[in-house]
C-alpha positions as CSV (number, residue, x, y, z in Angstrom):
1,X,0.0,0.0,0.0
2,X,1.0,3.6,-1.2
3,X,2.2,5.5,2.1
4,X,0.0,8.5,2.7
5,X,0.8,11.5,4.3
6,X,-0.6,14.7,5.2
7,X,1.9,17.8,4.1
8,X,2.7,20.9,5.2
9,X,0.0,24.5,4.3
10,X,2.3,26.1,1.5
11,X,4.3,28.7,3.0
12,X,3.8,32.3,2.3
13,X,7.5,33.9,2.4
14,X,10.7,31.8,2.3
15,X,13.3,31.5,5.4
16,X,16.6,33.2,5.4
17,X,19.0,31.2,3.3
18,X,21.2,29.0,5.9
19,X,18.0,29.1,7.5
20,X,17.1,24.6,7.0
21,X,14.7,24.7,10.4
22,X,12.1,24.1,8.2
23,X,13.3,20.6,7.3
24,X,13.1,19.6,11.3
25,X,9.3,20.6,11.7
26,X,8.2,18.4,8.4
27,X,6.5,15.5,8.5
28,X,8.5,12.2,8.1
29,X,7.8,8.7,7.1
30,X,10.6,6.0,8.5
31,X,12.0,2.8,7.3
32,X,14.5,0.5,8.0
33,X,16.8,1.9,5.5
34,X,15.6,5.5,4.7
35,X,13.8,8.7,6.1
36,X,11.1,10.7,3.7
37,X,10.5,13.8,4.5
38,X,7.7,15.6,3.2
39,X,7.3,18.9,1.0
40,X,3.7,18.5,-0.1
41,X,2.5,15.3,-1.0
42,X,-0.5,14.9,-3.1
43,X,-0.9,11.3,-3.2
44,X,-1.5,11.4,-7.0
45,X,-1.0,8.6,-8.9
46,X,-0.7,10.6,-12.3
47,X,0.9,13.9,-11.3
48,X,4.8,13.1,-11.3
49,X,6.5,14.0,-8.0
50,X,9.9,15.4,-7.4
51,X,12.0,13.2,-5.0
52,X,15.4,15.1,-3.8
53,X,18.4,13.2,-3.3
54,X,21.6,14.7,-1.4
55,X,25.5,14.5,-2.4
56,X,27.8,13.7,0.0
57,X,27.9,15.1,3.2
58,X,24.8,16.1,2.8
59,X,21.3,15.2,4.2
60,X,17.4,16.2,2.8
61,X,18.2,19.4,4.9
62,X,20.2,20.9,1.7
63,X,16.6,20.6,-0.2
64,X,14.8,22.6,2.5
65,X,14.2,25.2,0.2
66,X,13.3,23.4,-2.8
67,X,11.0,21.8,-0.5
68,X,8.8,25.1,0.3
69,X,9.3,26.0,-3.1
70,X,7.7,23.4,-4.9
71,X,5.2,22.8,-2.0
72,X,4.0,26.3,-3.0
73,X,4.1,25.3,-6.2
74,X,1.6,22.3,-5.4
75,X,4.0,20.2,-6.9
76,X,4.6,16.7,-4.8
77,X,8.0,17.1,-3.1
78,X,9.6,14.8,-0.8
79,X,13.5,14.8,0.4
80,X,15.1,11.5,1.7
81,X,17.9,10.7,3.8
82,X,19.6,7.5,2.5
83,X,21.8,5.4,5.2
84,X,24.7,7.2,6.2
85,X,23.6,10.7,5.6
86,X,21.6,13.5,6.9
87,X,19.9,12.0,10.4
88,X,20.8,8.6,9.5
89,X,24.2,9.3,9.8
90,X,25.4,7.3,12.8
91,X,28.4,5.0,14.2
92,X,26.6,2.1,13.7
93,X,26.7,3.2,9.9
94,X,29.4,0.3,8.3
95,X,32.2,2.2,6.9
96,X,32.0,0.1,4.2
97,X,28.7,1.9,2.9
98,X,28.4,1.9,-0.9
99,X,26.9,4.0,-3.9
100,X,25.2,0.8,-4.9
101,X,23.9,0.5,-1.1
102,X,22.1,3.8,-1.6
103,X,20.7,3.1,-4.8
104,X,19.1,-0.4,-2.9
105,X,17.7,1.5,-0.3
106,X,16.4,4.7,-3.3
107,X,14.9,1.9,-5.3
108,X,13.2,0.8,-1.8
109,X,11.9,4.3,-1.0
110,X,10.6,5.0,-4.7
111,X,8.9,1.5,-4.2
112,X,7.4,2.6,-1.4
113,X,5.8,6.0,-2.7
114,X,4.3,3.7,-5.4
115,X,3.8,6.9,-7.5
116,X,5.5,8.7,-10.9
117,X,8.3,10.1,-9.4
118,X,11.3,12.5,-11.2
119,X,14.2,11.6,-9.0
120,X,16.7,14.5,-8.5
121,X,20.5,14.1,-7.9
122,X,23.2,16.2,-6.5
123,X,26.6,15.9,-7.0
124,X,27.6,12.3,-5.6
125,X,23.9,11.5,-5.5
126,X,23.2,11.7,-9.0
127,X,25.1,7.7,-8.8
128,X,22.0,6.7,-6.9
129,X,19.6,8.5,-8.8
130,X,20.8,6.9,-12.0
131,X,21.3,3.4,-10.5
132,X,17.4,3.3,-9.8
133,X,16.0,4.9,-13.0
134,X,18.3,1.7,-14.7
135,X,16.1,-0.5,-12.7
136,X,12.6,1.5,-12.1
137,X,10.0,3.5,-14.8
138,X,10.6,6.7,-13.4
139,X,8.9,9.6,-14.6
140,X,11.6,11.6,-14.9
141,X,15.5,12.6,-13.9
142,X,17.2,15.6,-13.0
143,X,20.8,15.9,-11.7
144,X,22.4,18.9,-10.4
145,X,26.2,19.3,-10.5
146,X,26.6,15.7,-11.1
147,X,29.0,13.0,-10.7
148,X,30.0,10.9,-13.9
149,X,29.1,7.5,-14.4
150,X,32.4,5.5,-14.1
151,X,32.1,4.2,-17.9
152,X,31.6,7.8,-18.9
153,X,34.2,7.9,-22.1
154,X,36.9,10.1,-20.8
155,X,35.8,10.2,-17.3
156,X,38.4,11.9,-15.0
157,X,39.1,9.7,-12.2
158,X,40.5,11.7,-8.7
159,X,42.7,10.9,-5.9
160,X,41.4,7.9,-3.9
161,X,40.1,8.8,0.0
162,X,41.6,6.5,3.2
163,X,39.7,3.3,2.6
164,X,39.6,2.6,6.6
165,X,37.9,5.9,8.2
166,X,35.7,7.8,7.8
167,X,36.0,11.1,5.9
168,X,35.1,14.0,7.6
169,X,33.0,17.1,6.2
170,X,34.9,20.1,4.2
171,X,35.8,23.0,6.5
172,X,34.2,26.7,5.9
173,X,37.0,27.6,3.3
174,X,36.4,24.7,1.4
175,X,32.4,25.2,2.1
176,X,32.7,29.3,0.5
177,X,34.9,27.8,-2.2
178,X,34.1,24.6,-3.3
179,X,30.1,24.4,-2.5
180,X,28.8,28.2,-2.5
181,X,31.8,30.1,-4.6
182,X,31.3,33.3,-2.1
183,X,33.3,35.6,-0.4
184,X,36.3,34.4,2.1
185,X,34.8,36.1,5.3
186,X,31.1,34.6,4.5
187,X,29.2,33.2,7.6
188,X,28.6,29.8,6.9
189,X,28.4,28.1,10.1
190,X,25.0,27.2,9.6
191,X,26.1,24.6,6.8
192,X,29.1,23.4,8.8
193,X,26.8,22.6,11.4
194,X,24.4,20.1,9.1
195,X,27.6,18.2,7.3
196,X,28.1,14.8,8.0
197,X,31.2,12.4,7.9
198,X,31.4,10.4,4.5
199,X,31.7,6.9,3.8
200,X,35.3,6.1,2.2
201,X,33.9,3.5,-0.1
202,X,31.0,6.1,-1.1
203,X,33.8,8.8,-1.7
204,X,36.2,6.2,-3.4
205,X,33.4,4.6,-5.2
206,X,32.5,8.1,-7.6
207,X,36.5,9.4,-7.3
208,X,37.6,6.0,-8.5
209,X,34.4,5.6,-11.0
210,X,33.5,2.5,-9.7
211,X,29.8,3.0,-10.4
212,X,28.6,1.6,-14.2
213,X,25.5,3.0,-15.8
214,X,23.9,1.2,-18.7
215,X,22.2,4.4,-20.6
216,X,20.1,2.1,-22.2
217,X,18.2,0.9,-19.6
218,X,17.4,4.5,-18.6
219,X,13.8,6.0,-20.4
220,X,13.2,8.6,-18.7
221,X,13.1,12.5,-19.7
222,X,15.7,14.0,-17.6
223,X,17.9,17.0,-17.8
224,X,21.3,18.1,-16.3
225,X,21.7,21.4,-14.7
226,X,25.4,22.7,-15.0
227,X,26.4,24.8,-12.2
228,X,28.9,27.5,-13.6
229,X,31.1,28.4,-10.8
230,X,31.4,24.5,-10.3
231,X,35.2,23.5,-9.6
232,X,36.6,22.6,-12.7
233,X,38.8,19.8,-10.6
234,X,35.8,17.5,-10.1
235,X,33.5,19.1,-12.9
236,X,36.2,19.6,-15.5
237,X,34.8,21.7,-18.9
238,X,32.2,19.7,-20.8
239,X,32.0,17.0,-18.2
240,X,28.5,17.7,-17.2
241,X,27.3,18.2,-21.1
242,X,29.1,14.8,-21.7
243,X,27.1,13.3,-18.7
244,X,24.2,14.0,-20.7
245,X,24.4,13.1,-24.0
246,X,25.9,9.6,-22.5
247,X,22.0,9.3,-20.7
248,X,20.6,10.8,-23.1
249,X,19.2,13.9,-21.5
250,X,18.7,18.0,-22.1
251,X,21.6,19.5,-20.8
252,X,21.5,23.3,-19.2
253,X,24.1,25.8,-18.1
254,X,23.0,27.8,-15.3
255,X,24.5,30.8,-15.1
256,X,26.0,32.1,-11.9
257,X,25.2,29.0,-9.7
258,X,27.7,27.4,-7.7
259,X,28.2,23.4,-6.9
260,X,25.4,23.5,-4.3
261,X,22.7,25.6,-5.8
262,X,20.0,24.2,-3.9
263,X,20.9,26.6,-0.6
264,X,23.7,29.1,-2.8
265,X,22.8,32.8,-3.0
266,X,20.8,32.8,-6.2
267,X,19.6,29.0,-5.6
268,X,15.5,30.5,-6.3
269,X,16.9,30.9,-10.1
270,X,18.0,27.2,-10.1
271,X,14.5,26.2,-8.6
272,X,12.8,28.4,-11.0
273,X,14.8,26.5,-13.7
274,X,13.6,23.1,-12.7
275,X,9.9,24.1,-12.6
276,X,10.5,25.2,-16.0
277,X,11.5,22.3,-16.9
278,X,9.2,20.3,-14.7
279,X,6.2,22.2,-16.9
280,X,7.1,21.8,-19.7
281,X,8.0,17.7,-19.7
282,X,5.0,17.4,-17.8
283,X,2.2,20.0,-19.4
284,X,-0.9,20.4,-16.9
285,X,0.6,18.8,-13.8
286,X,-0.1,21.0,-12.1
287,X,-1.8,24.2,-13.7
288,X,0.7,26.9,-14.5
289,X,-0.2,29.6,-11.2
């Protein structure tokens, strides 16, 4: 049976932006190997819903904002914390946690929601994200500042992590650089605060391009949003563009955006660009408002 639950009123103004209380206060639905949280859920077994999926370090706090968005929107959202990340990050979490180990427990979740879903992927999520559209009929796939597929042609492998510990979050510099291109004395605390350790394999898994996609057994429309202030050591030029004519999806430049544009300065314009998007693959789900 298709888990039901009630969602949040749309919200009339949005929070500051490292403001992610909002995520805390939402409704949740629990399983063994995943948390849901929920942006507005519809319970519509034609509209296609957007399910977020987080990078590393990261948890379904980073889509807090996408979530209010698209809830006002009326547009089914949900955010999920796969093991490992977010509030399932623990120390009973093996260190041994793989990419494929998050796409078992995705596929589980979408399962569960037993609706059309668009799965979206950031950064090291993407993996996931593609590993269950291979082996579910999604409605749909988005990735944000992905990683490559390890059979990518001319995929750029990076430096391998300590297979034996855990890796801990990037500091603030690396957090204004790397994550939100801003300014060296920019408070950022807020994000510090929410990042998680990593799993070695996880990290080792996408820097080593361990993870295989078979394009063909992705049919799905889908897009990839470039981010262009990405780092050009993990996102070299023409990566992301490369990404998607390997999966066969639209590919889009946004202009201004750093790696995570989901919480970044200007991160309304990237959620503005996915509802375009979102309308126009899916005409009349909902209404334009």
């Amino acid at each position: 049976m298709s888990p039901k639950i009630n969602g949040m009123n749309a919200l009339q103004h949005f929070p500051s932006q490292f403001d992610f209380s909002a995520i805390d206060k939402r409704p949740r639905l629990d399983a063994a190997a995943y948390r849901l949280f929920v942006g507005h859920d519809t319970g519509s077994a034609l509209q296609p819903t957007f399910l977020f999926v987080a990078g590393a370090y990261h948890g379904a706090w980073c889509y807090s904002h996408y979530l209010d968005y698209f809830a006002q929107q009326h547009i089914g959202c949900f955010a999920i914390d796969l093991p490992g990340h977010g509030t399932l990050c623990s120390h009973d979490v093996s260190i041994g946690l793989s990419v494929q180990d998050l796409g078992t427990s995705l596929v589980q979740a979408c399962r569960a929601l037993s609706r059309p879903l668009v799965l979206v992927g950031h950064s090291m999520g993407a993996l996931p994200v593609m590993l269950a559209a291979e082996q579910l009929p999604v409605a749909g796939m988005v990735l944000l500042a992905p990683s490559p597929p390890g059979n990518l042609p001319q995929a750029q492998a990076l430096p391998a992590v300590a297979p034996d510990r855990f890796t801990p979050p990037p500091g603030e510099p690396e957090i204004r650089h790397r994550f939100l291109a801003t300014s060296p004395d920019r408070n950022v605390a807020a994000v510090a605060q929410r990042l998680t350790p990593e799993s070695p394999t996880i990290l080792n898994d996408r820097y080593l391009l361990r993870v295989a996609i078979d394009p063909h057994r992705i049919r799905c429309p889908g897009i990839c949003f470039e981010a262009e202030l990405d780092t050009p050591d993990r996102h070299p030029a023409g990566q992301d563009q490369a990404i998607a004519d390997f999966l066969g999806l639209q590919h889009q430049i946004l202009t201004g955006q750093p790696h995570c544009m989901m919480y970044a300065n200007q991160w309304i314009d990237s959620a503005a660009a996915l509802l375009a998007w979102y309308r126009k693959a899916f005409p009349g789900y909902p209404e334009n408002i």
